[in-house]
C-alpha positions as CSV (number, residue, x, y, z in Angstrom):
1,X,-96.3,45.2,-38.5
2,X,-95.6,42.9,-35.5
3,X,-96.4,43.3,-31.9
4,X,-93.8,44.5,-30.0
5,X,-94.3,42.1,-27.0
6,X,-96.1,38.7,-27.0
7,X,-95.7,36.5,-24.2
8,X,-94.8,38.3,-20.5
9,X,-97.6,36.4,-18.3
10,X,-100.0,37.7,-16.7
11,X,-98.6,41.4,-15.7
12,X,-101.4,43.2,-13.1
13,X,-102.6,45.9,-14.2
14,X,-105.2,47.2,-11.8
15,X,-108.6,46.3,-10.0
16,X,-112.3,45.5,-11.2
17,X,-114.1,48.6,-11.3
18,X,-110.9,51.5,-11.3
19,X,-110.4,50.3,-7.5
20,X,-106.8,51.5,-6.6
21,X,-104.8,49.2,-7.3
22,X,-102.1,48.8,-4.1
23,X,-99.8,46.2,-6.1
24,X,-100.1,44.9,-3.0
25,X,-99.1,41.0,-2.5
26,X,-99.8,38.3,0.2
27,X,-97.0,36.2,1.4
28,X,-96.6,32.7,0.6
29,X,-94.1,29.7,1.2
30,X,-92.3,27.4,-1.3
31,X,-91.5,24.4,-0.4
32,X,-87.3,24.7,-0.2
33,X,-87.1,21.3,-2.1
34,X,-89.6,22.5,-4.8
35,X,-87.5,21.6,-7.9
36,X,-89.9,23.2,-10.7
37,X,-89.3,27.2,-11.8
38,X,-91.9,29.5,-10.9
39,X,-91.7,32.3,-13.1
40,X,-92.5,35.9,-12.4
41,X,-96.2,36.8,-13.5
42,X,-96.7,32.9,-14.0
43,X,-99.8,31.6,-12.3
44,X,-99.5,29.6,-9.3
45,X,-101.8,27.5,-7.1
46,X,-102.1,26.5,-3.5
47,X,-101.4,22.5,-2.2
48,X,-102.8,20.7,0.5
49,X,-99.0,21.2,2.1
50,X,-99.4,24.4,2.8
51,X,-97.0,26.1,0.1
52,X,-97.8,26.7,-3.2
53,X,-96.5,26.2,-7.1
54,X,-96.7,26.5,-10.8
55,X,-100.3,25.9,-12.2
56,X,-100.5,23.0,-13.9
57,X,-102.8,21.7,-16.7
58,X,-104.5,25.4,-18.1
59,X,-107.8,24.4,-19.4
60,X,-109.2,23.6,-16.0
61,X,-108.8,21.2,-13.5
62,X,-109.2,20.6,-9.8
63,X,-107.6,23.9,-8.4
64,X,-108.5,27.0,-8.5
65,X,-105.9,29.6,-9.1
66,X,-104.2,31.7,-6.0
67,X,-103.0,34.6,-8.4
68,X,-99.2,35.3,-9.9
69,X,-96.1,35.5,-8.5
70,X,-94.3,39.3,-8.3
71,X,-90.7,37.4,-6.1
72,X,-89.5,35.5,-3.6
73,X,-87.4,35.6,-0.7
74,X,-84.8,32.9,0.7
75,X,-82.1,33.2,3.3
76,X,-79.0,31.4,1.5
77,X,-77.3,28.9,3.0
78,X,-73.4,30.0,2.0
79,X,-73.5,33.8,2.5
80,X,-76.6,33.1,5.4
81,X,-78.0,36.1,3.7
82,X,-81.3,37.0,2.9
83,X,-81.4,37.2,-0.6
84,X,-84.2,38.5,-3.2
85,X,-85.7,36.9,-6.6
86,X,-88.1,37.5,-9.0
87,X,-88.9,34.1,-9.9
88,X,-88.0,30.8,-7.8
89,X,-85.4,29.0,-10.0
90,X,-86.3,25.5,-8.4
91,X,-84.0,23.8,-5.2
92,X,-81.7,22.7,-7.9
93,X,-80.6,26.0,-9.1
94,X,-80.2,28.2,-5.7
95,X,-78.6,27.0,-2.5
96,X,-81.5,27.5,0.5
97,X,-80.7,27.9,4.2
98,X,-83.7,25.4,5.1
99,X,-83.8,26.9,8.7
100,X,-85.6,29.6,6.8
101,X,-88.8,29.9,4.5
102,X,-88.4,30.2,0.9
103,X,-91.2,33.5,0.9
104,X,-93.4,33.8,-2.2
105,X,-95.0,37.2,-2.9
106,X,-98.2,36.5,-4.9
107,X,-100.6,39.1,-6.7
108,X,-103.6,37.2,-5.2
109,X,-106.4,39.9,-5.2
110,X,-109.6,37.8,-6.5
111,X,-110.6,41.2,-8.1
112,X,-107.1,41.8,-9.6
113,X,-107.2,42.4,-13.7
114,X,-104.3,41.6,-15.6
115,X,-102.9,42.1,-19.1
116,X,-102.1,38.9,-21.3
117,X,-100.8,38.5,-24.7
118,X,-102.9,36.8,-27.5
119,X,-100.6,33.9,-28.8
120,X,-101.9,34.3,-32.4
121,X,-103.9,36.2,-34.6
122,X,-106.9,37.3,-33.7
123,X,-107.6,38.5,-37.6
124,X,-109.1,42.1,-36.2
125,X,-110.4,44.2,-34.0
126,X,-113.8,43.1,-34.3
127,X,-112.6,39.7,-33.8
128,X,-111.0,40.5,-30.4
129,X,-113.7,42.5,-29.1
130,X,-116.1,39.8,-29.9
131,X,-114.1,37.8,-27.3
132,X,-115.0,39.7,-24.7
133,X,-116.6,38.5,-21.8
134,X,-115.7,34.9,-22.9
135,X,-113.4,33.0,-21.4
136,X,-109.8,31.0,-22.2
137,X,-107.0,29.1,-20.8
138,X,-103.1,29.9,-21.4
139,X,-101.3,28.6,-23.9
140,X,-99.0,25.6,-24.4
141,X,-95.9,27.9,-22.8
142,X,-97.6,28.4,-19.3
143,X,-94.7,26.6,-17.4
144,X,-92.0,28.2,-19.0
145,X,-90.3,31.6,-18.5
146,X,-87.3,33.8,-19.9
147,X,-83.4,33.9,-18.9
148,X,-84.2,36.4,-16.2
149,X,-87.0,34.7,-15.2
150,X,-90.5,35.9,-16.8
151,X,-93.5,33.7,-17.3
152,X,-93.9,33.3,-21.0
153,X,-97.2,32.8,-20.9
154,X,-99.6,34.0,-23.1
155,X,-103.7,33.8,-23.6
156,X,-104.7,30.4,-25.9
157,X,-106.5,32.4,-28.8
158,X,-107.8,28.9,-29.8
159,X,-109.5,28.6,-26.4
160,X,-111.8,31.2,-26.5
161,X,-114.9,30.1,-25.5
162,X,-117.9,30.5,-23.4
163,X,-117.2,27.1,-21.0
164,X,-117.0,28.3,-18.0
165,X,-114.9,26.2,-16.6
166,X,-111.6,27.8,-18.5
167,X,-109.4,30.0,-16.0
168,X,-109.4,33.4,-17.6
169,X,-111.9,35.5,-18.0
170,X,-111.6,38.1,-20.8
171,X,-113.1,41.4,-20.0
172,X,-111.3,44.1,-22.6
173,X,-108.5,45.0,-25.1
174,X,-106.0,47.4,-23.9
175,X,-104.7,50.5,-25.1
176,X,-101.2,50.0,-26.4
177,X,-99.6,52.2,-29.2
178,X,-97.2,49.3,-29.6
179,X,-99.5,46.4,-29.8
180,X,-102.0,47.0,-32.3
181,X,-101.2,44.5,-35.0
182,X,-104.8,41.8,-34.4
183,X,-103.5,40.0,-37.5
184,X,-100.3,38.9,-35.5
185,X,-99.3,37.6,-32.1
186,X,-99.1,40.0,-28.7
187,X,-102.6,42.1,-28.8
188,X,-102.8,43.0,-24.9
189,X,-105.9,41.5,-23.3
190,X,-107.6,42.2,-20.2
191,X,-108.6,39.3,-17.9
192,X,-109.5,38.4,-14.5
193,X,-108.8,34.8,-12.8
194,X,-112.0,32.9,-13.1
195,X,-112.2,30.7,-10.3
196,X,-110.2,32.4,-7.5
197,X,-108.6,30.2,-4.5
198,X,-109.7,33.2,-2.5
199,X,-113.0,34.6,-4.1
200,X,-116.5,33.7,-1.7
201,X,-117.8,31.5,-4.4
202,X,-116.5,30.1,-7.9
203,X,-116.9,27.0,-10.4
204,X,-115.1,24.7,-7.3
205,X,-117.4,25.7,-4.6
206,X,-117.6,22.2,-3.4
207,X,-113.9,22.2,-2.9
208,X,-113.2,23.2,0.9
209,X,-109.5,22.5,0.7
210,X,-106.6,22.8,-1.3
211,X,-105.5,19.5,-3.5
212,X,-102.1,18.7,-4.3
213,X,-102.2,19.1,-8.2
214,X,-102.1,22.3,-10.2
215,X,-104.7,24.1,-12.1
């Protein structure tokens, strides 16, 4: 039988080593002209401006993740009205007061675990637990998101490997009575970020500063 979910981004789940995990988020800006969607539990990476967007390229590149994005917060220039989001729509879609920061609330604990749907079979449980403790990028839907605005992305079962340079690191299989099928789509991973933008040391430890294109 199919899996009842299989692709909902990166959904946080708690902290390595049972800490309690706060949900707690940071706060952020968007740049008010940012035209691209940033989806709800959709990675998101810091630029050298001093706001932050969607990751980019997912096997790796030049910088390191800042965590996922929970909402944001925009005061809107008809009703002058703070007003509440889960996702950022992009300038296009929403009308900004830009006397006012666009807030972004990011899950950006570098010990935060999350769960992640497999895109594709992993043939069995001995299969997934064999890809433990190796590591993986998302797959080809990590920009896109749903009609109420959830990330849609899901863990790139054909990435699975020990580079370290992917993004995600596996480190279990959840428990989930409604996700059990490892011959189909949607088995429930567990994963850290990688290369945190905010842990002491990671794969970019020669990088002092934020660059202006995604992960």
């Amino acid at each position: 039988m199919a899996n009842a979910n299989t692709a909902y981004g990166l959904r946080p789940i708690g902290l390595v080593g049972s800490g309690v995990n706060s949900t707690g988020v940071t706060q952020y800006e968007i740049a008010s002209n940012n035209t691209n969607a940033i989806y709800q539990y959709g990675l998101c990476v810091p630029l050298t401006a001093g706001v932050i967007t969607f990751a980019g390229a997912t096997s790796g590149g030049t910088t390191p993740a800042l965590g996922v994005l929970m909402g944001v917060e925009y005061v809107d220039s008809v009703t002058k009205k703070p007003t509440f989001l889960s996702y950022w729509p992009g300038s296009g879609s929403v009308s900004v007061d830009t006397n006012h920061p666009v807030k972004a609330f990011v899950a950006d604990n570098p010990n935060q675990l999350f769960k992640v749907a497999s895109d594709a079979t992993l043939t069995n449980r001995a299969t997934a637990q064999a890809a433990v403790f190796a590591n993986a990028s998302l797959g080809t839907s990590a920009r896109t998101g749903t009609s109420i605005g959830n990330s849609n992305s899901a863990l790139g079962v054909s990435t699975i490997a020990a580079t370290a340079t992917l993004p995600l690191r596996i480190v279990g299989i959840m428990d989930d009575a409604g996700n059990t099928d490892f011959a189909s789509a949607g088995i429930p991973m567990i994963v850290r970020i990688n290369a945190h933008y905010n842990a002491n040391t990671s794969r970019f430890d020669s990088q002092t500063t934020a660059t202006s294109t995604g992960l």
